[in-house]
C-alpha positions in Angstrom: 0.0 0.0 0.0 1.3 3.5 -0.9 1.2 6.7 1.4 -1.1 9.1 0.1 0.8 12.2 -1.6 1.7 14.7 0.4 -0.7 17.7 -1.6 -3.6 16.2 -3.7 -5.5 18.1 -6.4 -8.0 19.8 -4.4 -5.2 20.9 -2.5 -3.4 22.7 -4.9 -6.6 23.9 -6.7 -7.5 25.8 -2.9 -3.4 27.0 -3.0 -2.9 28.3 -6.6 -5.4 30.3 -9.1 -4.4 28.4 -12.1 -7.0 26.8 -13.8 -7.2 24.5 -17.0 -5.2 24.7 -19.2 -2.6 26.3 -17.2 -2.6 24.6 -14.2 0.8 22.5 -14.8 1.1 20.5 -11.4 -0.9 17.5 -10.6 0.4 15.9 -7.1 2.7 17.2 -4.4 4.9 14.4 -3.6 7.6 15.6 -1.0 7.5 18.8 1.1 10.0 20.3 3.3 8.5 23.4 4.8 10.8 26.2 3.7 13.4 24.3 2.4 11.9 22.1 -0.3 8.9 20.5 -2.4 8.7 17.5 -5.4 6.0 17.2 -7.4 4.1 15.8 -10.6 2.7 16.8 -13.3 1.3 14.3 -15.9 1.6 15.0 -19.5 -0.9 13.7 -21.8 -1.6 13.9 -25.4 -4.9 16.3 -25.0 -2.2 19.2 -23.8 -3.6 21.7 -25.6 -0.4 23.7 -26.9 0.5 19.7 -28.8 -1.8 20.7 -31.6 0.6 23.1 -32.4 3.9 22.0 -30.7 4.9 20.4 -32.9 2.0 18.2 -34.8 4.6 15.8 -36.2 6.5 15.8 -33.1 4.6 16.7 -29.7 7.3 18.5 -27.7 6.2 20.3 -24.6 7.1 23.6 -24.7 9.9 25.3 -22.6 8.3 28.2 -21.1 5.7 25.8 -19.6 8.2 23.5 -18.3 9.4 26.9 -16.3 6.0 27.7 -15.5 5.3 24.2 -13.9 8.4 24.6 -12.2 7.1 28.3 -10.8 3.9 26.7 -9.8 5.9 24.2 -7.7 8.0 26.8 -6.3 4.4 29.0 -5.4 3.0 25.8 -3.3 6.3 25.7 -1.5 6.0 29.1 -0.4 2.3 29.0 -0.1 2.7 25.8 2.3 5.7 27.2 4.2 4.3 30.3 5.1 1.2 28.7 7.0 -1.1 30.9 4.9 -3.7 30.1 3.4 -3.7 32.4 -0.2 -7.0 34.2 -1.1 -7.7 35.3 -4.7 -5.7 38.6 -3.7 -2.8 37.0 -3.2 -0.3 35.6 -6.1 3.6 34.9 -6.6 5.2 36.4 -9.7 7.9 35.9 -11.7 10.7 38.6 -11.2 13.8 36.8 -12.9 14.9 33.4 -14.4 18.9 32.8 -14.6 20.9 29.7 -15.9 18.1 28.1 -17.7 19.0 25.0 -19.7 16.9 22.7 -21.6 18.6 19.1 -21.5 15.8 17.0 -23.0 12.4 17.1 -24.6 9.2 16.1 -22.7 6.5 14.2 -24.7 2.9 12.8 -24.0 2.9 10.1 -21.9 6.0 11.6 -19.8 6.0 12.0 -16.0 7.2 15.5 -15.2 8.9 15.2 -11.7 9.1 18.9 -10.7 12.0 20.0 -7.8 12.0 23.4 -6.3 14.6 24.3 -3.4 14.7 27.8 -1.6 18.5 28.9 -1.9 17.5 32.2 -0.4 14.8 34.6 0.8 15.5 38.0 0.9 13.6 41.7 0.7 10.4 40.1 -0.4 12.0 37.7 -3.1 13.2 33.8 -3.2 14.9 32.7 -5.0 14.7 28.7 -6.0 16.8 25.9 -7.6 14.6 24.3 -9.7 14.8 20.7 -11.6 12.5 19.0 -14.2 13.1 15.8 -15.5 11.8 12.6 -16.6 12.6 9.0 -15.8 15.9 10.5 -13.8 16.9 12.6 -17.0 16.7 16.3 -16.2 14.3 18.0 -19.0 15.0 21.8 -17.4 17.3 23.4 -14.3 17.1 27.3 -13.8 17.2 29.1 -10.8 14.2 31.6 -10.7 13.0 34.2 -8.7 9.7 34.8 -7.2 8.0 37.5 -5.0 4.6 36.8 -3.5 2.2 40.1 -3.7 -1.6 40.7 -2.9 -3.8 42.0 -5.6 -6.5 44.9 -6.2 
């Protein structure tokens, strides 16, 4: 019998305001509070940007691989600060360094997403981040994300 993951869906639906089609992870599966988080994301043929990425070849694209790796990186945050996030409340982007695409992700993959806090400073972290797929990395960068409430 296996444990049950650490952050289901409805979980992460109540943490992030992604929605379908954007909404890139699927399962928590580790979680170190502010130190940090694994998780899933499946990757099926009905992906909507594989119609056009690339018909003869689905290839997910890279700026989503970031993106799921962001929205890994927002549920470690959102979960290590004890908070529960309200619709006011999001974490954005404010820089991506070292980014380096290693391998392509196709339907059918398991995208394992890692996101580790290297440091938290003036309202920013900053994350090492890994994506890869059966052990092979697919993406590293280190990004940087502040978390700010909404009008």
């Amino acid at each position: 019998m296996t444990a049950p993951p650490m952050m289901d869906i409805h979980r992460i639906l109540k943490m992030l305001p992604h929605r379908y089609p954007i909404l890139l992870v699927d399962r928590v599966l580790e979680f170190e509070r502010n130190v940090r988080i694994k998780a899933l994301k499946n990757v099926t043929i009905n992906e909507p940007f594989f119609a056009g990425h690339f018909p003869a070849r689905p290839v997910m694209p890279g700026v989503l691989m970031l993106e799921a790796l962001a929205q890994a990186a927002a549920l470690l945050s959102f979960e290590s600060t004890g908070n529960e996030p309200g619709d006011d409340t999001v974490v954005y982007f404010v820089g991506i360094d070292g980014a380096r695409f290693k391998r392509p992700v196709e339907p059918g993959d398991q995208l394992i997403l890692e996101a580790s806090i290297e440091r938290a400073r003036a309202g920013i972290v900053k994350y090492k981040t890994r994506a890869s797929v059966d052990g092979q990395t697919a993406v590293e960068a280190e990004l940087m994300c502040t978390m700010r409430k909404i009008a």
